[in-house]
N, C-alpha and C positions, 0 to 999 in steps of 0.2 A: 697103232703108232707107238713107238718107242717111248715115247712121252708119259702116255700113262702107265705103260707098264714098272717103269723105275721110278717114277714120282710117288713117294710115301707122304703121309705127316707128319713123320718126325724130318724129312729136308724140307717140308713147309716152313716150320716152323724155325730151322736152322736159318733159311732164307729169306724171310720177311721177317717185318719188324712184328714180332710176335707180341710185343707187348704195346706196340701200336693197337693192335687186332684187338688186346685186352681191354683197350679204352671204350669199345665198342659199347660195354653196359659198365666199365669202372668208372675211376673219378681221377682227375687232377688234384695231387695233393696238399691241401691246404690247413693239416690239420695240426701240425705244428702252431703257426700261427692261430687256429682255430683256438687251442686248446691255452695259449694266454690269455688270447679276448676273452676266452669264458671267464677265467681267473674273475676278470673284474665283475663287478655288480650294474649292470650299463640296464638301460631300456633296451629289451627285445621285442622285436614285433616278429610276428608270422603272417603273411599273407600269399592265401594261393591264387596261380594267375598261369598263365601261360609262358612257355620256352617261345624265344625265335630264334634258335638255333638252324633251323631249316625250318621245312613246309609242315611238318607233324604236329608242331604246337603242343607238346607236349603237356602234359599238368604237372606242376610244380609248385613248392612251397618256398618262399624267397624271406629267408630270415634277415631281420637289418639289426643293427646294431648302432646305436644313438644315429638314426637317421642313414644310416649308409649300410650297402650289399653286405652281409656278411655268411652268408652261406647258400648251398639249394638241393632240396633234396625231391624225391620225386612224389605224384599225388597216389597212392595205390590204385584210388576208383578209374584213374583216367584210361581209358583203352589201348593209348599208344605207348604211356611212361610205367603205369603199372607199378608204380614205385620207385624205377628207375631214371637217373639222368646221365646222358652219356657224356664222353667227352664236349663236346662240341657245348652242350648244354651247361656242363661247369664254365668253360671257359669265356662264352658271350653275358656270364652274368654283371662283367665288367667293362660292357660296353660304355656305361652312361660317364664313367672316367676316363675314356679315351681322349688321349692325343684329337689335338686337328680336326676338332668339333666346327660346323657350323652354329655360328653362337647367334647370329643375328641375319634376319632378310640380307641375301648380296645382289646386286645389279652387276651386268659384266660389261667393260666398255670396249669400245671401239678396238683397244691393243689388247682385247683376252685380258684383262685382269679384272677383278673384282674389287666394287666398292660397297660398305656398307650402306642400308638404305630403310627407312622405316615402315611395320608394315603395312601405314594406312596407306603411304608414298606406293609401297611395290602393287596393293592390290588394286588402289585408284590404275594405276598405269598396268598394269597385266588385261582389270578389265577394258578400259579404252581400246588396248591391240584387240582384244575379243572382239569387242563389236565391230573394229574395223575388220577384222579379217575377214567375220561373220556376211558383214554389209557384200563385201567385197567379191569374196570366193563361193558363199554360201557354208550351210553345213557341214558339208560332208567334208569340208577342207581341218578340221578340227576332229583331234581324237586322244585318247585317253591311253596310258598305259601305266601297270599298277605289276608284283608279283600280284599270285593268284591266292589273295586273303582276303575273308569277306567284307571287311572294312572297306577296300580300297576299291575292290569292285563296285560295292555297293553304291557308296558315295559317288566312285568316279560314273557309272552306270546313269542316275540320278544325273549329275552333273551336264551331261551328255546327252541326257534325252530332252532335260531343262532348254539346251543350248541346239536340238534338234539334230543332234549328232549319231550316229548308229555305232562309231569306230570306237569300241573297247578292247584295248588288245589285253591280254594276259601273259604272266612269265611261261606259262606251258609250252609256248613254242618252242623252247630250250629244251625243253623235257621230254616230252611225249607224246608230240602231235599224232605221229605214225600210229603210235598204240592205241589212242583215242577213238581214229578212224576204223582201225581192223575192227575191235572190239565193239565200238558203236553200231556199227553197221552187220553185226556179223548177229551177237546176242543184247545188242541194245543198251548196252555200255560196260563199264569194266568192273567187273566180280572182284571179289576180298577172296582170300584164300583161307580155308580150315586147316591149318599146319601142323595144330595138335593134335589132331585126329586122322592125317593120311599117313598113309603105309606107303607109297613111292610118291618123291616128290622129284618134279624136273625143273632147274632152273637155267634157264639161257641165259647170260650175261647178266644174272641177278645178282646183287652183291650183297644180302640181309647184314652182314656184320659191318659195311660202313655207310652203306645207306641206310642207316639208322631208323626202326622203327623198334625200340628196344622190346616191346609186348609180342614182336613178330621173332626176335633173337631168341628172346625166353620159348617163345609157342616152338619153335626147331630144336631148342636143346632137347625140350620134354620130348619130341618125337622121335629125336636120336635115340635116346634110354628109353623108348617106347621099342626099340628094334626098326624105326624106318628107315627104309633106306632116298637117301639123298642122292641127287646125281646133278655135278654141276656141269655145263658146254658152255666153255669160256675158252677165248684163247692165252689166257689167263689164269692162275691161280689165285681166284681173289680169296680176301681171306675167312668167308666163308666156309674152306675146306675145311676146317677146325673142327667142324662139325658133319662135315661130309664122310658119304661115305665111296665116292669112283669119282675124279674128274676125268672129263672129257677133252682134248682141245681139239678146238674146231678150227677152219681156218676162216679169217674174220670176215666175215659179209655173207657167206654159205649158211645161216642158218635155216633161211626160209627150205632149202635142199634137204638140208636136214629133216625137219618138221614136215613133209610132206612127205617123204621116205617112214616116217613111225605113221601114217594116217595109212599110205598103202599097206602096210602089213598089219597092220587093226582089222582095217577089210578085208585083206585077199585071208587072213589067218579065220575070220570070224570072231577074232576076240571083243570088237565093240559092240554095245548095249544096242542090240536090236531095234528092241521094243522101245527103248528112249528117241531114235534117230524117227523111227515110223509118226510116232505120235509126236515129238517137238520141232521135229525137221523140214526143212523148205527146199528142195533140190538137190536131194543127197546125192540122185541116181546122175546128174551133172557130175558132181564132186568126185564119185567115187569111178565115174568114167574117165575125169581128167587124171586122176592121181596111178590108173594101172600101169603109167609106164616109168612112175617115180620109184624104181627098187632100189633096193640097198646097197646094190653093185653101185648103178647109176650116183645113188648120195655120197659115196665111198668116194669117185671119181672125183667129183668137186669141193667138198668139206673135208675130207682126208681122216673121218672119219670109218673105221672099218667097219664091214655089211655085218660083222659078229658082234660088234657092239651097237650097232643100230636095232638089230634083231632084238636084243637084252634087254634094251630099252624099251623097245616097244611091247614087248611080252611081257615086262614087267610091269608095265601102266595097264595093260588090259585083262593083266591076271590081278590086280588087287584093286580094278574097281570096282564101287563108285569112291572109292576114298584114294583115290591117285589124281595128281593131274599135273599138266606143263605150268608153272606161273606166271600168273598175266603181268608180271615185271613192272617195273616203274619206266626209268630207262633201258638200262640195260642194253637188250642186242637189238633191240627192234622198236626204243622210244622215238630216234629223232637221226638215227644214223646212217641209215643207209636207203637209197631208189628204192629197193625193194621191203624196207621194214611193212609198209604198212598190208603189205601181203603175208608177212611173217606173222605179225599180229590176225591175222584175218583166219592163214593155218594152224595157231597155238588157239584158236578160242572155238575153232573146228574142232580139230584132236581129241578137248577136254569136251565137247559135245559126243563123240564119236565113246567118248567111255560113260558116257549117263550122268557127268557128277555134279550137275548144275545144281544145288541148294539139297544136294549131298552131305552129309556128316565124313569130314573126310576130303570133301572138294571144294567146288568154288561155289561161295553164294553172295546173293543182292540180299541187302538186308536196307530198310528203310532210313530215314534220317529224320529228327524232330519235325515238326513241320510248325513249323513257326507263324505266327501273326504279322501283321503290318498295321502302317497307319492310320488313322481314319483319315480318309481324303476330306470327308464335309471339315474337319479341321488343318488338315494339312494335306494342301491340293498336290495331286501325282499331276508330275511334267507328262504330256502326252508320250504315246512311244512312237519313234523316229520312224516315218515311212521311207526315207532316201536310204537305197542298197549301201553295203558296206565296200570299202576301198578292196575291199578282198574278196569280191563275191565272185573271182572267177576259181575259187576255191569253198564250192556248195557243200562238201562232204565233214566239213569243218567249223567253218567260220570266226576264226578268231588265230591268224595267221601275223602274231607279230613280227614274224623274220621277214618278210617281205615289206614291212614300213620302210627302210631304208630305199626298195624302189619306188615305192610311192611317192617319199616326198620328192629324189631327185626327177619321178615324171611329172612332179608339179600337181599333184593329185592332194597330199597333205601340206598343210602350211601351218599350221600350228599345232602343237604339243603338250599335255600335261602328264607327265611322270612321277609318280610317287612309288614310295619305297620296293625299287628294282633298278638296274643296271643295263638297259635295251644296249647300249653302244658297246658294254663290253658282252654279254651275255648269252646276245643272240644269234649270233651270225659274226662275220670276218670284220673286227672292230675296225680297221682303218677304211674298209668302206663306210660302216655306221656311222663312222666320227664326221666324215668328210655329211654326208647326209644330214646327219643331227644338226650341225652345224650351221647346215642352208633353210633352217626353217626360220620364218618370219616372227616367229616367238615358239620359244622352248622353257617350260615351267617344271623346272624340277623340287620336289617336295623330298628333302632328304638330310638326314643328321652330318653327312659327310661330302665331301669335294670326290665323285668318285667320275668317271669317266662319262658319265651322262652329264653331271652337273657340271662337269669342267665345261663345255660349249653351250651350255644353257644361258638363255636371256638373264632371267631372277631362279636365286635358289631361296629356296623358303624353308627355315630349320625347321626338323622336325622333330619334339622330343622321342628318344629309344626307348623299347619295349618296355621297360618296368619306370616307366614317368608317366605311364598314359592308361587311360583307359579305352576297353574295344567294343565293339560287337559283341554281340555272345555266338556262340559258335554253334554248331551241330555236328555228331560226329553217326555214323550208320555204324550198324553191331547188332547183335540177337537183342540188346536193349539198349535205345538211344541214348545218346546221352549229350547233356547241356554242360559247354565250358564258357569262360569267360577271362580276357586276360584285361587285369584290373591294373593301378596304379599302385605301384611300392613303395617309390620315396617320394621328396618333391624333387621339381625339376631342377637340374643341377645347373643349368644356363638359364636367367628369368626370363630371353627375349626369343626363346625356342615356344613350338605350340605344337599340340598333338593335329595330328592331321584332320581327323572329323571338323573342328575347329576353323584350321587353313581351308579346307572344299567350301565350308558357311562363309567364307571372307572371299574369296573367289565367287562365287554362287551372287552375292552380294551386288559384288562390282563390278559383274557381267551384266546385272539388270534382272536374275532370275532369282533373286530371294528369297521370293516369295514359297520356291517350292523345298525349303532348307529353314521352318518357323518352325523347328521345334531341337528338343535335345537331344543329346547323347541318350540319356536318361528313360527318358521318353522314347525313344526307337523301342531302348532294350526291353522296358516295361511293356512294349504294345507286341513285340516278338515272343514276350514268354508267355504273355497273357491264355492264349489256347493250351499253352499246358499246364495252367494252373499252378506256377511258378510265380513267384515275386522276384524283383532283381534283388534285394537285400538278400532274399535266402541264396541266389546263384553266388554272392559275392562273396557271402560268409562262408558256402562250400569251393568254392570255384571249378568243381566237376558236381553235376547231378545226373548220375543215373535214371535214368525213365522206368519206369513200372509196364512198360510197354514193348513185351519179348516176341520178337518174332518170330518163324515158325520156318521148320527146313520143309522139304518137301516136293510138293508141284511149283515149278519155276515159272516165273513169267519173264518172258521176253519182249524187251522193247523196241520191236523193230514193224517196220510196216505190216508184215503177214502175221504176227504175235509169235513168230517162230524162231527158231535157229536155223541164219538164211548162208547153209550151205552154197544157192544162187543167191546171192544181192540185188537185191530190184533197188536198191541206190545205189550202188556204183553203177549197175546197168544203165539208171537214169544218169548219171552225170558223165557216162560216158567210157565207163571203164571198163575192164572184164567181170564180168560179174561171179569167177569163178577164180580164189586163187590158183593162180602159175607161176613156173618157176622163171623168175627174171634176174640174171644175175645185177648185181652191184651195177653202179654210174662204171666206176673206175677197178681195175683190179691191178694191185702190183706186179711186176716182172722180179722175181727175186735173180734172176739171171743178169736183169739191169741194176742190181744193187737196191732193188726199190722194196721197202716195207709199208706195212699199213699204219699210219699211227692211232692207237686206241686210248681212250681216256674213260675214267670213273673215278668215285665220288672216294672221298679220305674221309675217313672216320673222324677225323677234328679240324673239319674243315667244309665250308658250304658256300660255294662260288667266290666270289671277291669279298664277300661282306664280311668273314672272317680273317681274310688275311690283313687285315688293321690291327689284331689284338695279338699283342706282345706275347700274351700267355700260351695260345694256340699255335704260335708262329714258333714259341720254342720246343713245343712239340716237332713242329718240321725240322729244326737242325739235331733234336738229339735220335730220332731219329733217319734221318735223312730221305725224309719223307718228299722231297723235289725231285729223285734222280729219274732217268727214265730208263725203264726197263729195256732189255736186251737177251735175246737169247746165248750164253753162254758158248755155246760150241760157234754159233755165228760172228759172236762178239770175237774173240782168239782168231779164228778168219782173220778178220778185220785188223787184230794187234790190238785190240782195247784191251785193258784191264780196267779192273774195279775203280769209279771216280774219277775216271779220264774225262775231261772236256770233252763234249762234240757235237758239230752243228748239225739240226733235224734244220732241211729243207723241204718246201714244196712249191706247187708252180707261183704261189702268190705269195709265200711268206717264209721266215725262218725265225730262229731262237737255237740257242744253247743252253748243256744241260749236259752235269755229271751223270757217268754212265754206272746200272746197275746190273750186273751181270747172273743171269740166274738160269734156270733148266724150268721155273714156271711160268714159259711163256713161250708161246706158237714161232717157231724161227722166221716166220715171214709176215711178224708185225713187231712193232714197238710200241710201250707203253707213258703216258706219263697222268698224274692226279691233275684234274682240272684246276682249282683254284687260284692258280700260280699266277708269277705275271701282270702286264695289262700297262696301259697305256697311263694312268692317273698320277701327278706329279708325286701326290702325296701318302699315296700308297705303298706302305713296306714290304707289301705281296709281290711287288715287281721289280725286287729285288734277290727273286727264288726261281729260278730255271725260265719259264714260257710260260705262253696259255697257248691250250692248244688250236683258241681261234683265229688264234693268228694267221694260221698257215691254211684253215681251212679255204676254199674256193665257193665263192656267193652264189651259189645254185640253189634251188628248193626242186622236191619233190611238188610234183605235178597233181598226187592224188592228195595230201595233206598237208604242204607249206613245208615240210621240214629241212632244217638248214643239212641235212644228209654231215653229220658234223663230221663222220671219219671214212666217209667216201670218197677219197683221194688218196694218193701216192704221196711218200716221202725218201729223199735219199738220207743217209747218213754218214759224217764222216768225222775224222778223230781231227779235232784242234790244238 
């Protein structure tokens, strides 16, 4: 394709905002004002604790200055931050002074507006609804939704089983259900990558420099000036490329064609590990039966990919293994996007089977996680665990399907809700149906510092104090040697009538009638979780990262799957009814570029992470300096059309629309468009939805059948100039 052959890095770099890209491991500059404050002689404190910039949680050191934020730099030891904090990470350190805080408990009446309310007032009356709903509908009518932190699980988990509930949903439905499935079922869950040590590295719709994992940006630079070669398949130049070394563009929804085209020529060439497939392998002679007729001609035809570079690819993964492999990606091509992702994930974790590099130096490995303590039950009784099926059990392969809440409650199956720090109504799936759903439940308890699109149709919102006013959990992170973080309290709380959430679940727990399984502290958890490693929480708190003394070992892999193998056949999907062999199934929906129709694609912005950052002024002037809203267009396509650069124009689809300055470039697939998720949104008080769209807007309320996923850019969009 003409695409890659003229696309360089010096027009990457001409074309995106390259110093966007830089924010990836730099900083926001505050060092001007830095460098008066210092002037003076003030109380300085240091305390390390955890980022919530996104899911990383990075380690961090958060300097205050007579009581207030005044700096943050990163923890060396932690395995994600490494020393580094990214954009995103400088700029949420100024959440606890935001604008349009929830300052106190609100009640919402009858006309949608909110009154203040006290908390003894909100949690007597939250629990009275409990047991009425409880008495009423039974269990199962009640369920929990949290992002995926272990605080909120925890607790809410707890809360849940107290109340005989089985329904905990998670944010991952947003994210990565697909990949969770392929992966889980295929080699028994989802491997880390060894990035400083491989010689070919393939990422599908991977975007390491703004889906921020800064110790993963560092581990790729080193392997660049190692001489590896990188190879992105994006339709897309994300910006990534910076450090790449060939992009690829594919055309979007074709990658599962792709990835099964580099498995046939692994086998038909004999370039994969034999001896690895014989002894770890569960149905290869299946696999390698279905995939003879997937050639490169064949993947050419629908991904628009040529068989020359398919071939390159593939001979290059199977000539530098075991230190090569595909990345099992976060999102990306095959987290949550497309009917066919989770077959995609199922052929990427094959492929990387197919070259031996399982707990490889060089490829992907399982590496263990602290393993933590619990409570004594003779002191603190454990709620039994919930024998009633979950609202989503016609999804076995999975089990924790929050994008389909919204039909649950309108089938009258959920009635009531407790949400704590996450956004289900704008997040998960096509917001104005969620809204209208959230809406209709009989009580909706949102747990959140801000008025965000959940909380606005919520019953009572209960404040929560922001990441550096509270103390957590202590964490556990897997690596060749575990390690223990913990994100502690920085300052005091900036509203007095706010409360950390652990806190709010014991006041809930309370006034539901189940207390009794919620007698003990914060304190006390984290002391009876360290205790098996011989930790005290004073020491975690004075370090807030500790490395473990406990390295694990590369080597013979193990596999957690029914047979202990890599189940080239899946005897779970076969159980639950599916193919038990990936095949190629194209997309729900495929554009007509003849009808004017492109695909719209979305991913993550380096200083920026769903809606919960576009509240902060700081971050948000990042999006206008560099015009970080508009939405991508292919250039020659765009002049077709009569656009230029910043023109108005409306993206439709069969259920929704939005507008959005147009950006005209050559790094992007002519037959899709792009725009950064965070944008947008329905919430009155949100200054994010005052920046182009979200792009859930327009998506259409379908899930995949094998893993719940909101299929988020499996659909059609027209576009036209305004």
């Amino acid at each position: 394709m003409a695409l890659t052959e003229k696309f360089t890095r010096r027009t990457f770099l001409k074309l995106t905002a390259g110093a966007a890209a830089a924010a990836s491991l730099g900083t926001l500059s505050f060092r001007a004002w830095q460098k008066a404050q210092a002037e003076e002689k003030d109380d300085v404190r240091v305390v390390p604790t955890l980022c919530d910039g996104c899911s990383n949680h990075c380690g961090i050191y958060v300097e205050t200055k007579n009581g207030r934020i005044w700096r943050v730099t990163g923890i060396p030891e932690h395995p994600k931050s490494k020393g580094k904090v990214c954009a995103r990470g400088q700029g949420v350190i100024m959440t606890p002074y935001l604008r349009n805080r929830v300052t106190q408990p609100l009640k919402r009446q009858p006309d949608g507006s909110f009154v203040p309310i006290s908390w003894e007032d909100a949690y007597r009356e939250i629990g009275e609804r409990l047991r009425e709903i409880l008495a009423k509908y039974g269990p199962r009518s009640v369920g929990h939704v949290s992002y995926d932190y272990p605080m909120y699980v925890w607790y809410g988990r707890r809360l849940m089983a107290a109340l005989g509930s089985p329904n905990v949903f998670t944010h991952r439905t947003s994210c990565n259900p697909a990949r969770n499935v392929g992966f889980k079922h295929t080699v028994g869950g989802v491997p880390g990558a060894d990035i400083e040590n491989s010689r070919y590295m393939v990422f599908i719709g991977r975007n390491l420099a703004e889906g921020i994992t800064p110790s993963e940006v560092l581990s790729l630079s080193r392997a660049r000036r190692k001489g590896a070669q990188i190879i992105l398949v994006d339709p897309r130049v994300n910006n990534t490329y910076q450090m790449a070394t060939k992009w690829v563009p594919i055309r979007p929804g074709t990658d599962l064609a792709f990835v099964l085209a580099l498995a046939h020529v692994l086998i038909r060439e004999e370039l994969y590990d034999v001896e690895f497939v014989r002894e770890y392998g569960y149905g290869f002679e299946h696999f390698a039966q279905e995939v003879e007729g997937y050639t490169p001609e064949w993947a050419e035809e629908i991904t628009g990919v040529p068989k020359a570079t398919i071939l390159e690819i593939a001979r290059g993964l199977g000539k530098n293994r075991p230190r090569a492999f595909i990345h099992p990606s976060w999102r990306g091509a095959f987290g949550s996007q497309y009917q066919n992702s989770a077959d995609t994930a199922r052929a990427v974790a094959l492929v990387n089977a197919l070259l031996g590099n399982y707990q490889k130096e060089g490829g992907l490995t399982f590496f263990g996680s602290p393993k933590f303590g619990s409570l004594d039950p003779a002191r603190h009784p454990e709620p039994p665990k919930p024998t009633l099926p979950r609202v989503d059990a016609e999804w076995p392969l999975i089990g924790d399907v929050a994008s389909a809440i919204p039909d649950k409650i309108l089938a009258g199956d959920l009635k009531a809700l407790i949400v704590a720090h996450g956004n289900p109504v704008m997040d998960y799936n096509n917001p104005t149906i969620a809204r209208k759903a959230y809406a209709s439940l009989e009580l909706l308890v949102a747990i959140d510092p801000f008025l965000g699109e959940t909380a606005e149709v919520a019953h009572y919102v209960l404040p929560e104090v922001t990441y550096l006013e509270r103390d957590e959990m202590v964490e556990g992170l897997s690596g060749r040697k575990p390690v223990v973080a913990l994100r502690q309290q920085v300052i005091d709380k900036v509203h007095p009538e706010t409360k950390p959430a652990w806190e709010i679940y014991n006041g809930l727990a309370e006034a539901a009638g189940v207390g009794q399984y919620f007698n003990f502290t914060l304190d006390e958890l984290n002391e009876a979780m360290l205790a098996p490693l011989g930790l005290s929480l004073a020491e975690v708190k004075a370090k807030g990262t500790v490395v473990l003394n406990q390295p694990s070992s590369l080597g013979t892999p193990k596999f957690a799957t029914p047979t202990g193998k890599v189940e080239f056949y899946s005897t779970a999907f076969a159980d639950a009814g599916f193919s038990p062999i990936p095949k190629w199934t194209p997309p729900l929906v495929m554009p007509d570029p003849a009808k004017g129709e492109f695909r719209l694609i979305n991913g993550k912005q380096a200083y920026h992470s769903h809606t919960n950052t576009t509240r902060n002024p700081y971050l948000l002037s990042l999006t206008e300096s560099f015009a970080g809203d508009r939405l991508w267009i292919n250039r020659r396509v765009a002049e077709r059309m009569g656009l230029k650069e910043g023109d108005w124009v409306e993206v439709r689809s069969e259920v929704g629309k939005g507008r959005a300055r147009v950006h005209l470039t050559e790094a992007i697939h002519p037959e899709c468009v792009f725009i950064y998720a965070p944008y947008g949104g329905l919430a009155k008080d949100n200054p994010g939805k005052n920046f182009a769209f979200s792009f859930f807007e327009l998506v259409p309320h379908r899930l995949d059948p094998i893993s719940g996923s909101p299929m988020v850019q499996d659909f059609a969009v027209t576009v036209h100039k305004v």
